[in-house]
OpenMM code with the backbone's topology and positions (N, CA, C; nanometers):
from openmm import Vec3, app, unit

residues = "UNK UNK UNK UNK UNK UNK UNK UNK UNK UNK UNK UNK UNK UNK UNK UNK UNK UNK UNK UNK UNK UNK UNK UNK UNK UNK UNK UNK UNK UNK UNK UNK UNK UNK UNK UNK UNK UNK UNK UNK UNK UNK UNK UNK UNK UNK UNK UNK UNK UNK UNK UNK UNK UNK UNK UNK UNK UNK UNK UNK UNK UNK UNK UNK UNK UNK UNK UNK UNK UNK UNK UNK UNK UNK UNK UNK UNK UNK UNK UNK UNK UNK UNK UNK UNK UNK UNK UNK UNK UNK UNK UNK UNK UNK UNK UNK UNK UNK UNK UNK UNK UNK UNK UNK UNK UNK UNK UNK UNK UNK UNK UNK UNK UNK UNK UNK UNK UNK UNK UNK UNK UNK UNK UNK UNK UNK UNK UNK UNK UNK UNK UNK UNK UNK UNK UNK UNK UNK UNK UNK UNK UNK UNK UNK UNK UNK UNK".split()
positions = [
    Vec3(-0.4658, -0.0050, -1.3108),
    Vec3(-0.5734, -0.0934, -1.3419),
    Vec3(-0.6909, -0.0090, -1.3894),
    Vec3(-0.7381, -0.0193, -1.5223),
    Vec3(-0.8454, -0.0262, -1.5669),
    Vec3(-0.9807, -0.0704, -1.6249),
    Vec3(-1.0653, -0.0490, -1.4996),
    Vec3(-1.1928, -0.1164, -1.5270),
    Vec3(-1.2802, -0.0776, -1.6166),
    Vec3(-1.3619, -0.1781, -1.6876),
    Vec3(-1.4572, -0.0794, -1.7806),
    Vec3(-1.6113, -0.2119, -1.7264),
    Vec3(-1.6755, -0.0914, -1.7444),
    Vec3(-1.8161, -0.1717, -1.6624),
    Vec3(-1.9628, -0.1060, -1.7581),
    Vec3(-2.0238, -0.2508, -1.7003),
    Vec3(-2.1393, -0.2059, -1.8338),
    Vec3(-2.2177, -0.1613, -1.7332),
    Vec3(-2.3138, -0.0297, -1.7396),
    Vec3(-2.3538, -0.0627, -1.5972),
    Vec3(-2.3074, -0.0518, -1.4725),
    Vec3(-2.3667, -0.1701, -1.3453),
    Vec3(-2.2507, -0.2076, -1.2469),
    Vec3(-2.2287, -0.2907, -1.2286),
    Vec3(-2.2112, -0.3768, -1.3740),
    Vec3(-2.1485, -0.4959, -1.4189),
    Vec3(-2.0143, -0.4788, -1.4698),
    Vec3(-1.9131, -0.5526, -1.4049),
    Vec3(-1.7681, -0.5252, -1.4423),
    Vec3(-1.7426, -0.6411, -1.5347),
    Vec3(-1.7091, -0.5870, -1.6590),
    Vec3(-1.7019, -0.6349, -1.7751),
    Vec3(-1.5363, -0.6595, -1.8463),
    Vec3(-1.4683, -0.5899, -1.7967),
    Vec3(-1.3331, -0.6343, -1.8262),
    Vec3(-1.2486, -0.5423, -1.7393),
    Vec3(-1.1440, -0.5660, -1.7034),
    Vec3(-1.0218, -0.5369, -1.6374),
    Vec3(-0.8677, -0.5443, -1.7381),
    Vec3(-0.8404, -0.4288, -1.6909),
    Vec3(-0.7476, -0.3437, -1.8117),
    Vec3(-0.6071, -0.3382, -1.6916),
    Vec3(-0.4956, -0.4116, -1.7214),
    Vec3(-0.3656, -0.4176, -1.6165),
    Vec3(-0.2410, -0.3336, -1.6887),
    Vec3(-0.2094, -0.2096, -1.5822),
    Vec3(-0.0842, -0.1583, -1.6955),
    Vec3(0.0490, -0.1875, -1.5854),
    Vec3(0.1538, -0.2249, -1.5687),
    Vec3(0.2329, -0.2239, -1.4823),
    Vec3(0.3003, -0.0961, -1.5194),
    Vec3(0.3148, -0.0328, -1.3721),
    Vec3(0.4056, 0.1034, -1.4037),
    Vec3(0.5193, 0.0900, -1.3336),
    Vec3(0.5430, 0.0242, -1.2085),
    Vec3(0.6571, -0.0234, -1.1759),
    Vec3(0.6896, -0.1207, -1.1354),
    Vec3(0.8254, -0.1877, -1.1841),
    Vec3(0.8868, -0.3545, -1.1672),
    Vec3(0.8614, -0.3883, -1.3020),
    Vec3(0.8713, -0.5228, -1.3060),
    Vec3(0.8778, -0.6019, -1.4083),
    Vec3(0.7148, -0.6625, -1.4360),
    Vec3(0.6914, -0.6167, -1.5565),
    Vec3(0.5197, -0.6675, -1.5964),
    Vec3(0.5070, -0.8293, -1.5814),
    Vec3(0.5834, -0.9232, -1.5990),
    Vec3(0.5575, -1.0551, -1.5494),
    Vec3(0.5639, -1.0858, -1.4161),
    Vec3(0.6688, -1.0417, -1.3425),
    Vec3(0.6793, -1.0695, -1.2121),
    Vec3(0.5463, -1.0226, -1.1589),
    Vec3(0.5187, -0.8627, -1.1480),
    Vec3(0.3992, -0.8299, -1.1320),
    Vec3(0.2461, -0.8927, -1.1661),
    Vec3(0.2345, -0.9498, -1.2729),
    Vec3(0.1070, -1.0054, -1.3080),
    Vec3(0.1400, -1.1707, -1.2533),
    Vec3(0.2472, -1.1768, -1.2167),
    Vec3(0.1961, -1.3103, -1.1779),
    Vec3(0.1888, -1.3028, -1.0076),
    Vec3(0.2054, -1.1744, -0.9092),
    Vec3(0.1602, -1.1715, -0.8193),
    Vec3(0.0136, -1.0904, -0.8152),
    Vec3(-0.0273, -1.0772, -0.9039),
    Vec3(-0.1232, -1.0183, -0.8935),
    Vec3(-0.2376, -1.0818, -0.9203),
    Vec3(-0.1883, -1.1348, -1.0595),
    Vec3(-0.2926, -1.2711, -1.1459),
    Vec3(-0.4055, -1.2378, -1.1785),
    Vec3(-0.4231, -1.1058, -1.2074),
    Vec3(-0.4958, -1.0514, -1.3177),
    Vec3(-0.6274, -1.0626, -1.2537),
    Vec3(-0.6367, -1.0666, -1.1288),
    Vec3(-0.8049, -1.0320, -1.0643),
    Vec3(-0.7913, -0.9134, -0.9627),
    Vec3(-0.8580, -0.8120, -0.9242),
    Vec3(-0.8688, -0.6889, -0.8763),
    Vec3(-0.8337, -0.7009, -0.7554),
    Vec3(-0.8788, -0.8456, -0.6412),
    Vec3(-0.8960, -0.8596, -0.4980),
    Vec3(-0.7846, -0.7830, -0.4457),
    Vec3(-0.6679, -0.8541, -0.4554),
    Vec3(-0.5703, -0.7744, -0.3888),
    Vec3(-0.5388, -0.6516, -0.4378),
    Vec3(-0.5681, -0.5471, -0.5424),
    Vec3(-0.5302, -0.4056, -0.5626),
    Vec3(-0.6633, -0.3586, -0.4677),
    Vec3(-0.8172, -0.3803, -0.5146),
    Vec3(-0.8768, -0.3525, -0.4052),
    Vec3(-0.8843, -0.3609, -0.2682),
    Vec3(-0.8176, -0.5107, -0.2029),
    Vec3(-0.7963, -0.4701, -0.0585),
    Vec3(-0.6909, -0.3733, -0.0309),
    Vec3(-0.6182, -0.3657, -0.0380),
    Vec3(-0.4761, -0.2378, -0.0845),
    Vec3(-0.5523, -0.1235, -0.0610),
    Vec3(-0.6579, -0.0566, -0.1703),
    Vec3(-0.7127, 0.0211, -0.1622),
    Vec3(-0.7849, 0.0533, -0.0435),
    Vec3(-0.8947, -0.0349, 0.0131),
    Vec3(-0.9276, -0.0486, 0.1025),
    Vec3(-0.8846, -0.0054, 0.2450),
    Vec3(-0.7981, -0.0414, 0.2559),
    Vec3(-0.6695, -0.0655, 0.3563),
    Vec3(-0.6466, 0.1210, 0.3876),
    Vec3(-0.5528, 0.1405, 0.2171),
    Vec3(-0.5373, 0.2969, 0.2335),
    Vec3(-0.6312, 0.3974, 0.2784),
    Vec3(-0.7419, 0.3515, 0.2236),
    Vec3(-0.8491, 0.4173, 0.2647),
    Vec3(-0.9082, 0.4710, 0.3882),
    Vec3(-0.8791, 0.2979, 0.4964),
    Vec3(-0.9286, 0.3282, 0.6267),
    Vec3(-0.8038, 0.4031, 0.7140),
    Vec3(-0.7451, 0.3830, 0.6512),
    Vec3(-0.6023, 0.4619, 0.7195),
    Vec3(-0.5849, 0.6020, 0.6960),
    Vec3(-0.6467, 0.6428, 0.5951),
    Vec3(-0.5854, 0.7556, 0.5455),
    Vec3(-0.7119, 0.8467, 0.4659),
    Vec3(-0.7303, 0.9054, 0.5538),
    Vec3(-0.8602, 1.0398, 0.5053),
    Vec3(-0.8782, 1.1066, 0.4259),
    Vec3(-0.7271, 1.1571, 0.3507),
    Vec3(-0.7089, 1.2160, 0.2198),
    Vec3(-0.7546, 1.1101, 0.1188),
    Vec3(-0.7839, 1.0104, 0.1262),
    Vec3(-0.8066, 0.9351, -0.0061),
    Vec3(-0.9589, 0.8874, -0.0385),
    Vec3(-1.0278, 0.8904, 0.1133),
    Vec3(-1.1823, 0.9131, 0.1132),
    Vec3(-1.2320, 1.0162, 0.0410),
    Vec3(-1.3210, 0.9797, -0.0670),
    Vec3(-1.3938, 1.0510, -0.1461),
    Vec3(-1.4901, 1.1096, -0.0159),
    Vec3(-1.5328, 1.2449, -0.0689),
    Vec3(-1.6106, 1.3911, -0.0336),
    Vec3(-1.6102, 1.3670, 0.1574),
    Vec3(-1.5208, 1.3626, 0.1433),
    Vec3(-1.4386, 1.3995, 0.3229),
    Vec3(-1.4200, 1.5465, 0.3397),
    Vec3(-1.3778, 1.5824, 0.4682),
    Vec3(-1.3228, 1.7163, 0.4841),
    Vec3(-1.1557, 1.7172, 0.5152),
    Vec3(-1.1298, 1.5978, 0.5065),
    Vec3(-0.9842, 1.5717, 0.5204),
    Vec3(-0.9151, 1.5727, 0.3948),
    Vec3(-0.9483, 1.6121, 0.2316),
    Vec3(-0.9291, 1.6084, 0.1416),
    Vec3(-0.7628, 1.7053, 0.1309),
    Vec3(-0.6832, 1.6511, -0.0150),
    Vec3(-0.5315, 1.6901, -0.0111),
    Vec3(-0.5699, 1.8354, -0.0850),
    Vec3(-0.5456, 1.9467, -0.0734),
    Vec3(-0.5328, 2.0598, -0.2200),
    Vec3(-0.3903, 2.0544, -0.2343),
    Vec3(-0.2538, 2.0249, -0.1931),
    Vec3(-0.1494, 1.9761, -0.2361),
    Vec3(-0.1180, 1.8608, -0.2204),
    Vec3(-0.0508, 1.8675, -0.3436),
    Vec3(0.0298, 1.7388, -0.3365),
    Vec3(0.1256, 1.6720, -0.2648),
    Vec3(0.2079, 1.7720, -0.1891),
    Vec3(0.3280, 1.7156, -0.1267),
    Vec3(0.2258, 1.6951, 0.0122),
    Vec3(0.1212, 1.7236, 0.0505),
    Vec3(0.0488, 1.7064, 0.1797),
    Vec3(-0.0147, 1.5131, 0.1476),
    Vec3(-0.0629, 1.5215, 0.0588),
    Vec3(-0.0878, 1.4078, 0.0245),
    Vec3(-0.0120, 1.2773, 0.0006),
    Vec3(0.1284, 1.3277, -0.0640),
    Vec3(0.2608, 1.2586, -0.0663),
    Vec3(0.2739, 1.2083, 0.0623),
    Vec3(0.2796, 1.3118, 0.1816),
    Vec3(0.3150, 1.2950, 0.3307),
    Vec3(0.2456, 1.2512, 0.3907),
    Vec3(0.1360, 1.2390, 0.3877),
    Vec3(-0.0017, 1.1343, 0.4579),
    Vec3(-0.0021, 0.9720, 0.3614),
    Vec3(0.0566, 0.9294, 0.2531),
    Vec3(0.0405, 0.8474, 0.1867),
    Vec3(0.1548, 0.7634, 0.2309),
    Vec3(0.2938, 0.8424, 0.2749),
    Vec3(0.3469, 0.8038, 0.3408),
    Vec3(0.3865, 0.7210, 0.4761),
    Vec3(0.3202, 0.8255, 0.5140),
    Vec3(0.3235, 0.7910, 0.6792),
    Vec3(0.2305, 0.6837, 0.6929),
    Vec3(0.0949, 0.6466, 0.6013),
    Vec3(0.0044, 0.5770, 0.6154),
    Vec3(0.0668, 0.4231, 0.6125),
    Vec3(0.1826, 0.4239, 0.4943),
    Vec3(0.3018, 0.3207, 0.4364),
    Vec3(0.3442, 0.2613, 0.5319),
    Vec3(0.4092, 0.3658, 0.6259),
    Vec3(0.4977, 0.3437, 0.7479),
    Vec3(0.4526, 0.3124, 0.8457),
    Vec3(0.3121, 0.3180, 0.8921),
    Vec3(0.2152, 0.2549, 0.9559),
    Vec3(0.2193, 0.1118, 0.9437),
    Vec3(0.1462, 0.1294, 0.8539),
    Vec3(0.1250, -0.0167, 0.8052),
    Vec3(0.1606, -0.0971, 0.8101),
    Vec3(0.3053, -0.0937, 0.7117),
    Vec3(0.3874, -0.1937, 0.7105),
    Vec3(0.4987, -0.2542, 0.8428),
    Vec3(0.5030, -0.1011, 0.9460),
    Vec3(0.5544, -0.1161, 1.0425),
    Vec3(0.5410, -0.1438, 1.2058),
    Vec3(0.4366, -0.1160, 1.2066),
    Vec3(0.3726, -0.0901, 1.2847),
    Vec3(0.2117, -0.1663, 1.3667),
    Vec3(0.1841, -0.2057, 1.2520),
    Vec3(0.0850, -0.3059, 1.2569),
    Vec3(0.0776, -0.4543, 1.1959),
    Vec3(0.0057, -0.5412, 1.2732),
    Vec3(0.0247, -0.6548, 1.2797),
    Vec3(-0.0777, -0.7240, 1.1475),
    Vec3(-0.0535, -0.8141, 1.1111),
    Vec3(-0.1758, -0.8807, 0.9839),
    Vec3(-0.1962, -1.0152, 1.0426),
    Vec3(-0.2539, -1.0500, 1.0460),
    Vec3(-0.3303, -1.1936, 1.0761),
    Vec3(-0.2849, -1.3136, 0.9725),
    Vec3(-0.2664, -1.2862, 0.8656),
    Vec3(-0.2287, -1.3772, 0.7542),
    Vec3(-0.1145, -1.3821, 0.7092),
    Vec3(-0.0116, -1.2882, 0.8103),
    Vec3(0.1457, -1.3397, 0.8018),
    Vec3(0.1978, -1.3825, 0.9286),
    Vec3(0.1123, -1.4283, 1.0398),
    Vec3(0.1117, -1.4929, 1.1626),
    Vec3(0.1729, -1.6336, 1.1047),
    Vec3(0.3318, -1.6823, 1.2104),
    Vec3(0.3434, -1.7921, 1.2097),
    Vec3(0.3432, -1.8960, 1.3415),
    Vec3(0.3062, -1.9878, 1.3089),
    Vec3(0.2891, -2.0831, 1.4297),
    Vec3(0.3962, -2.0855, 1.5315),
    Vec3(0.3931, -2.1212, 1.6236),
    Vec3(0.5054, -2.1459, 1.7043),
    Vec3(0.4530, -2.2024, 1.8710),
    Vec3(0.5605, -2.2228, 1.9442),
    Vec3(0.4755, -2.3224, 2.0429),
    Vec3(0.5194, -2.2605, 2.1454),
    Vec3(0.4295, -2.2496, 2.2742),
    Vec3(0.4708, -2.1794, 2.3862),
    Vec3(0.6043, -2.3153, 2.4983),
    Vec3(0.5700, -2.2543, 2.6323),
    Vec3(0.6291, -2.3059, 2.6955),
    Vec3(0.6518, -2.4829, 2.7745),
    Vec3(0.4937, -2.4355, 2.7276),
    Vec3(0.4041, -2.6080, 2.7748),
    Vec3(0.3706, -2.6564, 2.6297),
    Vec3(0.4262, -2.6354, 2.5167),
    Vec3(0.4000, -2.7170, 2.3969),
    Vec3(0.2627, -2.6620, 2.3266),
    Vec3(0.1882, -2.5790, 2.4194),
    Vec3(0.0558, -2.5520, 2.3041),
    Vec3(0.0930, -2.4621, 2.1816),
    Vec3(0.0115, -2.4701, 2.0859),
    Vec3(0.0668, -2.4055, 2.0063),
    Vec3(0.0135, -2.2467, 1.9719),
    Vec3(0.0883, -2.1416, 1.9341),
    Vec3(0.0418, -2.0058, 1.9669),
    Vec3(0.0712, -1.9622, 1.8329),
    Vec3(0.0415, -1.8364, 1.8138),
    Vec3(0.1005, -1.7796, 1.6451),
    Vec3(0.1362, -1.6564, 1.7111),
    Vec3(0.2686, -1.6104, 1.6069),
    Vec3(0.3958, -1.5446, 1.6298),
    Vec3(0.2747, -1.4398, 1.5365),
    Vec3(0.2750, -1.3285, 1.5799),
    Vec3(0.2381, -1.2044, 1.5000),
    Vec3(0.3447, -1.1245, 1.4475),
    Vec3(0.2736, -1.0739, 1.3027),
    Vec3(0.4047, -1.0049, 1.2201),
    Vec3(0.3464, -0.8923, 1.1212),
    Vec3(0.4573, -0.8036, 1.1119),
    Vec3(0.4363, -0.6817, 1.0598),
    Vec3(0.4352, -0.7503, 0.9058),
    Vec3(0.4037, -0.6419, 0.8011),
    Vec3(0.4616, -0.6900, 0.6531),
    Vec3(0.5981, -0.6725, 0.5977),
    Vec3(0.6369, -0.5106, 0.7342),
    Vec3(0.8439, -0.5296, 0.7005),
    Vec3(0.8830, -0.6336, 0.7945),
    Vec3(0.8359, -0.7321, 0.8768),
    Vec3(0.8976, -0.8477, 0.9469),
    Vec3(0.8759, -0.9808, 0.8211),
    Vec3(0.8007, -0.9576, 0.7739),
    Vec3(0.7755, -1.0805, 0.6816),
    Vec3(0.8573, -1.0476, 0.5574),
    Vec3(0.9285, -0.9211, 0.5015),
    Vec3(0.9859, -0.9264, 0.4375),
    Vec3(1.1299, -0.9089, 0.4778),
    Vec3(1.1521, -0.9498, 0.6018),
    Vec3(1.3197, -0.9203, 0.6501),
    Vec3(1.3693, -0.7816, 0.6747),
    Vec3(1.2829, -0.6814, 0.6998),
    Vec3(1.3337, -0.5604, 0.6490),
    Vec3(1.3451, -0.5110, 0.8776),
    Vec3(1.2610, -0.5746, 0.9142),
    Vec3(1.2871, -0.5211, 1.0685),
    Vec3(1.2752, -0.7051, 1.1296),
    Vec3(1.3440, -0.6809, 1.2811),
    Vec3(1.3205, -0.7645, 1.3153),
    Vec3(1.2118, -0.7700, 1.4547),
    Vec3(1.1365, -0.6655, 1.4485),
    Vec3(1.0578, -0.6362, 1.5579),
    Vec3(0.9044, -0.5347, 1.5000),
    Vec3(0.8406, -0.5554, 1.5855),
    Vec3(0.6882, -0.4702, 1.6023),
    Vec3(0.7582, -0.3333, 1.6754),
    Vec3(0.7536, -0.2188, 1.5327),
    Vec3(0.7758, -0.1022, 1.5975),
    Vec3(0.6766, -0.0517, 1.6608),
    Vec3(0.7062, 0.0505, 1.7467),
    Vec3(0.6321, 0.1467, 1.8379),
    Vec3(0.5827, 0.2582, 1.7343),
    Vec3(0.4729, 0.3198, 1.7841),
    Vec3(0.4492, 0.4616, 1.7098),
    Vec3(0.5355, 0.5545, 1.7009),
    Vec3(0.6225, 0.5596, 1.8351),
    Vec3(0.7264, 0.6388, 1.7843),
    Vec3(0.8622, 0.6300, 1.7785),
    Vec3(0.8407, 0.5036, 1.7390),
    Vec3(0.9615, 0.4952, 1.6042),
    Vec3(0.9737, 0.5265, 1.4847),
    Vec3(0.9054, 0.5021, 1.3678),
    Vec3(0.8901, 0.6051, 1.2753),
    Vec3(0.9089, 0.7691, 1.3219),
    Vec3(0.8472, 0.7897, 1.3975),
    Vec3(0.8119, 0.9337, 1.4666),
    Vec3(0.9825, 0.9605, 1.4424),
    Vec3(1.0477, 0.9224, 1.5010),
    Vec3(1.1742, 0.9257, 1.5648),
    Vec3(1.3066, 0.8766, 1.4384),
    Vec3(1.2459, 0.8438, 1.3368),
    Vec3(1.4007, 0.7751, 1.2540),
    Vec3(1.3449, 0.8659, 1.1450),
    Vec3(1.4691, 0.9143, 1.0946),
    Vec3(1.4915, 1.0359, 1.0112),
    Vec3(1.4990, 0.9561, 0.8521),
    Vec3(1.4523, 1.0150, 0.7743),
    Vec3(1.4188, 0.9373, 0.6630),
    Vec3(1.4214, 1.0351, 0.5408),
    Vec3(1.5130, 1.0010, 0.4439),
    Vec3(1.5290, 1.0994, 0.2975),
    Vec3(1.3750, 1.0747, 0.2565),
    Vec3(1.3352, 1.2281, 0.1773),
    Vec3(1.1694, 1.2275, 0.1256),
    Vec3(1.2535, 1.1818, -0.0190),
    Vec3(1.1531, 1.1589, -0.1082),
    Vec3(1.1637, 1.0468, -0.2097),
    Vec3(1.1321, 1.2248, -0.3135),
    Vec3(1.1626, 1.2467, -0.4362),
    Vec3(1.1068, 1.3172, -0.5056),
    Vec3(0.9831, 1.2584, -0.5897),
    Vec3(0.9032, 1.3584, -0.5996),
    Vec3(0.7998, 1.2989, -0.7074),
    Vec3(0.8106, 1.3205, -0.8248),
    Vec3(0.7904, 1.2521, -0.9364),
    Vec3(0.8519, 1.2587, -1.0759),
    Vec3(0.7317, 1.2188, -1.1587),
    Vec3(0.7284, 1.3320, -1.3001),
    Vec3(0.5761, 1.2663, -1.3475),
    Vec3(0.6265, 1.1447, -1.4328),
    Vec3(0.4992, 1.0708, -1.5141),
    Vec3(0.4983, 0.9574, -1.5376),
    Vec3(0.4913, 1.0090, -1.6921),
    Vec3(0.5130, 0.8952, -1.7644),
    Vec3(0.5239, 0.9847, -1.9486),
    Vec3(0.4270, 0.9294, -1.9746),
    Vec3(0.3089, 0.9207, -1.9306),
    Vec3(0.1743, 0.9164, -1.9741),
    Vec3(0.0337, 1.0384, -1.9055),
    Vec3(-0.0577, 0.9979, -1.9799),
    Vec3(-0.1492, 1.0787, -1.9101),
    Vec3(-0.2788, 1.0074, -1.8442),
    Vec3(-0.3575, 1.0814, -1.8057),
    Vec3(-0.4696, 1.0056, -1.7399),
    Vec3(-0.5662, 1.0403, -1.8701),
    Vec3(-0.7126, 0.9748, -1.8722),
    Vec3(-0.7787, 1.0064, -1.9507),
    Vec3(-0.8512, 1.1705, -1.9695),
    Vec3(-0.8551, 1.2430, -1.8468),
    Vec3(-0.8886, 1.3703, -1.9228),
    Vec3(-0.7412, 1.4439, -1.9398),
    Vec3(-0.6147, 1.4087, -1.9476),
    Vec3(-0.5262, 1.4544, -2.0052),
    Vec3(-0.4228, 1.5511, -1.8936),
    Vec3(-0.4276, 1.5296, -1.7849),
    Vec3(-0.3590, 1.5434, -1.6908),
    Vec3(-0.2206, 1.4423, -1.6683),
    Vec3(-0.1447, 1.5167, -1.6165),
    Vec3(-0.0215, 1.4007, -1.5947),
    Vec3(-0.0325, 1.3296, -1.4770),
    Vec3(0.0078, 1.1991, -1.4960),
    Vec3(0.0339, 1.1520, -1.3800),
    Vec3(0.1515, 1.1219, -1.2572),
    Vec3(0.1162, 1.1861, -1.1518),
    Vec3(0.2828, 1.1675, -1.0409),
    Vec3(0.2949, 1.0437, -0.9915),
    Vec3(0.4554, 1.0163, -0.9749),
    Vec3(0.4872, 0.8940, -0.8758),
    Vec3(0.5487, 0.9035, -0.7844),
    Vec3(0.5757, 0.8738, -0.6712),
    Vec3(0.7059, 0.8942, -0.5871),
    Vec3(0.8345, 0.7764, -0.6634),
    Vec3(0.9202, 0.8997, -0.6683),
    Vec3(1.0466, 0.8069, -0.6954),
    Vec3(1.0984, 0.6781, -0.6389),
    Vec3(1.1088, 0.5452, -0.7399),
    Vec3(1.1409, 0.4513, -0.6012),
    Vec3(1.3176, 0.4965, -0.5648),
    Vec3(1.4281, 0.5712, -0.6306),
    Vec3(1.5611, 0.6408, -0.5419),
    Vec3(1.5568, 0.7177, -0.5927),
] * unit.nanometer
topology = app.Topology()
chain = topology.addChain("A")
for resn in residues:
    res = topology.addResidue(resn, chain)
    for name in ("N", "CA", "C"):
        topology.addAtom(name, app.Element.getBySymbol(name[0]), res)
């Protein structure tokens, strides 16, 4: 996503899909920033390497790979979201909400892991592979492989 701003007036929004399918993608996305910025957000409070002028900053890459990671595996595993809570009713009929990870909402676990579970399940590292484009001052850009 590229923003161009007059000012600190945001004046247009620039969408490139780099991975999946560019329709599927823009139509979960729908062409407004909110959700890439909460995303961002998110990574952010989780993860120190991505805070601008910190002392937790990456000078490699594969250190950064591995904190971007683990931040992933957090997240999605480990912690609960409020807005994929489903209803459900206790014992006496009141009604309560079922809390859920984002790999429970996508079928991928059927439980709220522990911290050390990740800790504990052995996991192939992904290679990083550059991208056949560049950034604007002409640097390449890396991805983690999705296999």
């Amino acid at each position: 996503m590229v923003k161009e701003r007059s000012g600190y007036r945001l004046t247009a929004v620039h969408i490139t899909v780099v991975c999946g399918d560019p329709d599927e993608v823009l139509a979960q996305v729908g062409g407004h920033t909110s959700s890439v910025e909460r995303t961002n957000l998110t990574a952010r409070q989780m993860n120190g390497r991505l805070v601008g002028k910190t002392r937790s900053y990456s000078k490699r890459l594969d250190a950064l790979a591995a904190a971007c990671a683990w931040e992933d595996w957090v997240y999605n595993l480990t912690r609960t979201v409020d807005t994929l809570s489903i209803p459900d009713r206790d014992a006496r009929g009141r009604r309560r909400w079922q809390r859920q990870t984002p790999a429970m909402e996508a079928g991928l676990t059927a439980h709220r892991w522990t911290i050390t579970e990740p800790l504990t399940t052995v996991v192939p590292l992904l290679p990083l592979l550059p991208l056949n484009r560049s950034t604007r001052n002409g640097e390449k850009t890396w991805v983690i492989a999705p296999y």
